[in-house]
N, C-alpha and C positions, 0 to 999 in steps of 0.2 A: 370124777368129772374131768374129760378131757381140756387143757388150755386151749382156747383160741387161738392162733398167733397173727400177729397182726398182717404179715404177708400173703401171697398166692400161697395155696395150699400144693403142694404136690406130692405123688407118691413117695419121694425120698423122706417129706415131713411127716405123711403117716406114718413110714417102715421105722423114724425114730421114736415116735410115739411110742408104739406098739413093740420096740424091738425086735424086728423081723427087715428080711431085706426087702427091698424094693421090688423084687420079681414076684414074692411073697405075696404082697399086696394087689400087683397086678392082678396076677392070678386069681384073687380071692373077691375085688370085685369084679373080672371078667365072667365070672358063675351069675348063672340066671337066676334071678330073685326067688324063683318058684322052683327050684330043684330040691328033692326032696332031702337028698344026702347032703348037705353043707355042714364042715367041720367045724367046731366051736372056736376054732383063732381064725377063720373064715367072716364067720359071725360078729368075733371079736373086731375084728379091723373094720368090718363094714359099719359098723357102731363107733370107731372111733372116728374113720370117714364121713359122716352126717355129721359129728358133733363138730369136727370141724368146717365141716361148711364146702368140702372137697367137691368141684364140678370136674367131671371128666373134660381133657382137652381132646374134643375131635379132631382137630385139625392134626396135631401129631398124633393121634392113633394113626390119622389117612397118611402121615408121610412113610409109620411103619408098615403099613402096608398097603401104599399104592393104591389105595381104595380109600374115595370121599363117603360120607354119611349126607352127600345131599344129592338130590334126584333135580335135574331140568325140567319145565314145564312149557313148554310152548303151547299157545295161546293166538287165533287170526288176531284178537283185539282184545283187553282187557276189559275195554270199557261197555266189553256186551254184559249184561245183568246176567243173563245166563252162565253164560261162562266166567263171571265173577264170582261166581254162587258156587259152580262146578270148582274153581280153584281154590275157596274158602276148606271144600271136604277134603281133598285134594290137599294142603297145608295142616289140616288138624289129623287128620290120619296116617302122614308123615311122622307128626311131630310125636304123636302117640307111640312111635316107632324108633322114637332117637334119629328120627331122619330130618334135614333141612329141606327147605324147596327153593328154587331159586328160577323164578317165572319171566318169561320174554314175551312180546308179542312181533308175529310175523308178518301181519296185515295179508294174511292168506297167501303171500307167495311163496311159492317153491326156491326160489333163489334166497331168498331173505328166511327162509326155514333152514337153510342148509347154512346161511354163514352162523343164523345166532346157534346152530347145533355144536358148526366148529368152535367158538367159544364156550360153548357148556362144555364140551370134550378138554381144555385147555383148564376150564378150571378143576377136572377131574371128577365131575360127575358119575355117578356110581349106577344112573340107571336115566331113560328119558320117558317122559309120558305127553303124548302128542295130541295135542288137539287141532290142530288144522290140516290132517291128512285130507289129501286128496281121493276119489274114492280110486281112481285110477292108478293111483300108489304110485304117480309122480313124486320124484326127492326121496323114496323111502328105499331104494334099494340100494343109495348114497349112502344116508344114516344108517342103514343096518351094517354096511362095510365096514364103518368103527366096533361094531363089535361090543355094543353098549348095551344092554338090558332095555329093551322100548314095549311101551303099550301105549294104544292108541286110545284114544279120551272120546266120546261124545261124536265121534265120526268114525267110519271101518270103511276099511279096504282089505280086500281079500287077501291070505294070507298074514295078516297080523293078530295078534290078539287085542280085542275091544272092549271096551268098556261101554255100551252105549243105550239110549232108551229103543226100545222097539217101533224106529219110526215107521215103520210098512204098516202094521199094526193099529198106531196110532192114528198114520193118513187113512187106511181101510175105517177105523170110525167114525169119523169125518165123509169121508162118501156113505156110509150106509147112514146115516144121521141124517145127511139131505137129502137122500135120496128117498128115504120114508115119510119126510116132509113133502114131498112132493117136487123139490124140483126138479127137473130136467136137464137144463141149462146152468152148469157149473162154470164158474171161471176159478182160473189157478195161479196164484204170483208165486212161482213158486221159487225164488229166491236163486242162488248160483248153482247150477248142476251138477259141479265138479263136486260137491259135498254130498256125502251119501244121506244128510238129514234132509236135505231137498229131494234126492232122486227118487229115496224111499216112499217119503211122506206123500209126494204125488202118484208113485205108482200105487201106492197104499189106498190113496184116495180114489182111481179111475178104476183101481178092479173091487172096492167096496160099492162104488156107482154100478158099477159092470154085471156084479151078482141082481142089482136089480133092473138092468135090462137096460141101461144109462148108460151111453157113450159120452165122452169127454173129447172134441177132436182139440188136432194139435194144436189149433188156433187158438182155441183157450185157454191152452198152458204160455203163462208169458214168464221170462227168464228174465227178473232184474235181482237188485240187495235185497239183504236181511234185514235193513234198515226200513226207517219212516219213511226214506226219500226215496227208497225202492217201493215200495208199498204205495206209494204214491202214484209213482210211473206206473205202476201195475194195474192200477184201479183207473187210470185216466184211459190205458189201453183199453182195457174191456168195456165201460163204459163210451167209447169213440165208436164201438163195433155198430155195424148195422143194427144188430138185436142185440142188446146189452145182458149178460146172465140174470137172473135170480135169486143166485148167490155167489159169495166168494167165498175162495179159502186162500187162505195166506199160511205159507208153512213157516212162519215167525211171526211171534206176538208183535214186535216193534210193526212187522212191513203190515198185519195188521192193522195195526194203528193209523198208519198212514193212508189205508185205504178207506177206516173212518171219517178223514179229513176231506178227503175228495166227497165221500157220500153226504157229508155236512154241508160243502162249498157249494154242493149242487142241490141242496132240500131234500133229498131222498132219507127216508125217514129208514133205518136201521132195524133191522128184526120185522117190517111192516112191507119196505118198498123193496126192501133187497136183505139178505142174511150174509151175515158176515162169520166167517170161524177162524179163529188163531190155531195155533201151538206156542208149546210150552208151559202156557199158564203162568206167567210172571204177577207177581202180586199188584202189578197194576190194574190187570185184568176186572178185577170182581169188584174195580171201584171206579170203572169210567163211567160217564155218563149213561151211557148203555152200557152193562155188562158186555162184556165178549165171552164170548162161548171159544172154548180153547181146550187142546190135550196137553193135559199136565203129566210133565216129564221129571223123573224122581233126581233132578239136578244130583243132591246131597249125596244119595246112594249110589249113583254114577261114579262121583269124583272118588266116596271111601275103595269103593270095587278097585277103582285104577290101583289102586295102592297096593293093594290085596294080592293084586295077581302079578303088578310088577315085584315084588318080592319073593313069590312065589317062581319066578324064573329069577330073579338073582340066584335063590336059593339050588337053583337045579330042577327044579319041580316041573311035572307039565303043568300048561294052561292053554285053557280054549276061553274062548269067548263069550261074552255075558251079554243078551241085550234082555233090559228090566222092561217090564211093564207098564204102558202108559195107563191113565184115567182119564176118561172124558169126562169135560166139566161144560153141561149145558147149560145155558143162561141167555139173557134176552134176546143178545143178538142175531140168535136165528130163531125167534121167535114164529111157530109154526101158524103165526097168523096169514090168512090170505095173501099175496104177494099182488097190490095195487100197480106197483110201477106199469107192466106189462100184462097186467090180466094174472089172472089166478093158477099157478103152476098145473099144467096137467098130470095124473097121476102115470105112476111109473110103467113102463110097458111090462106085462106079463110073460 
């Protein structure tokens, strides 16, 4: 049995354990756990390393070679549930890797994305994974100038590699879902446009209407936040209109919500008077007072992917782009009962 000793462990106290030099050691725990050929004083040290309790110091591997073990995470806002969730897979699938993460939020500007990058670059960040791309790829051909290992998180812009749920997809289910219900009259909050989760999910939505013979005009696409208080505006807009929609769709569960709050303030009765439908699917969903009917975005599998593929270009490797698969999760809120507010939706033109 090896002594503990009571100080930091480091290679020079293994190599006297063991008697062997310090290079020796290196070497022997720099071998991959799963290599099949591993020599027995290999073996040996890395058994005397555990007994001692030996943590690697990353921080001096990175001064020997100029390369940190942690990855930047930019982020518009922490405080979105989603992209808390998104950053959660994102840190354990690092960490699975001997990798750090070290996360900013940039409140969606392009200016404020580029300073906290130059500070990731300062701390020697060894790769970056972006989630507030623009889909216009505003500030990204900044950040590609340093020369840094980047993938882009939960939003794409052409030309990068992404990580993201298939919102086109998702909004296409969402129009043919109401559109088989019978409404006609869509409204759209559909959140900032500069984000490809917005651009998509609406265009997703008017040509899933579209196949069934359902135009959407542009008056009914209204551009406000991913927020309650955006959701809010949104719902007060369409309801102000002459003819108020049928239904909504909100391409964020929160602005969602908010469009809930207006339909409460005014009596209109949800899934009955008017159908409401999210994205995302956040766990608050399936426990409001009325369900909300929402596409469920595989958040988890999102963030592990980023990790996967920025490695995979650290590494030298190609990589294209991934967008996962959403699920629609129907529930009362679009409830296919007769639509009372305005009369009973007419059925879709053939």
């Amino acid at each position: 049995m090896v002594k503990r000793p009571d100080s930091v462990v480091t290679l020079q106290t293994i190599a006297d354990q063991a008697g062997v030099h310090p290079s020796t050691v290196s070497r022997s725990l720099q071998q991959r756990p799963d290599e099949r050929r591993v020599s027995a004083q290999a073996m040996r040290i890395r058994r005397i390393a555990a007994e001692l309790g030996y943590v690697p110091d990353r921080n001096a591997a990175a001064l020997r070679t100029a390369r940190s073990s942690t990855i930047g995470v930019l982020v518009p806002r922490l405080t979105d549930i989603v992209l808390a969730e998104m950053y959660d897979a994102i840190e354990e699938e690092a960490s699975r890797s001997g990798l750090d993460t070290f996360v900013a939020n940039t409140h969606d500007d392009p200016a404020e994305q580029l300073l906290r990058v130059r500070s990731l670059i300062a701390r020697r960040v060894n790769g970056l994974i972006l989630g507030d791309a623009h889909v216009d790829g505003t500030g990204l051909e900044q950040i590609k100038a340093f020369n840094v290992p980047l993938v882009l998180v939960n939003r794409r812009s052409d030309g990068y590699p992404s990580s993201t749920c298939d919102d086109r997809l998702g909004g296409h289910m969402v129009g043919m879902h109401l559109g088989q219900l019978g409404h006609t009259d869509v409204g759209i909050v559909a959140g900032e446009m500069h984000a490809s989760t917005a651009l998509d999910r609406v265009t997703g939505c008017r040509q899933g209407l579209r196949q069934l013979g359902i135009e959407v005009p542009a008056q009914r696409v209204v551009q406000t936040g991913f927020d309650v208080e955006g959701g809010r505006r949104g719902a007060t807009m369409l309801l102000d209109s002459r003819r108020p929609p049928t239904a909504i769709f909100a391409t964020n569960d929160f602005a969602a919500i908010g469009v809930l709050g207006v339909l409460r303030d005014r009596g209109l009765r949800v899934g009955h008077d008017i159908a409401v439908v999210g994205f995302n699917d956040i766990p608050l969903c399936r426990d409001l007072q009325v369900p909300l009917t929402s596409v469920r975005s595989p958040h988890t599998l999102i963030g592990r992917t980023a990790v996967d593929m920025l490695k995979k270009i650290q590494n030298g490797d190609e990589c294209h782009s991934i967008r996962h698969a959403p699920e629609f999760m129907a529930r009362e809120s679009s409830n296919p009962a007769a639509v009372t507010y305005i009369g009973k939706p007419r059925a879709p033109r053939r």
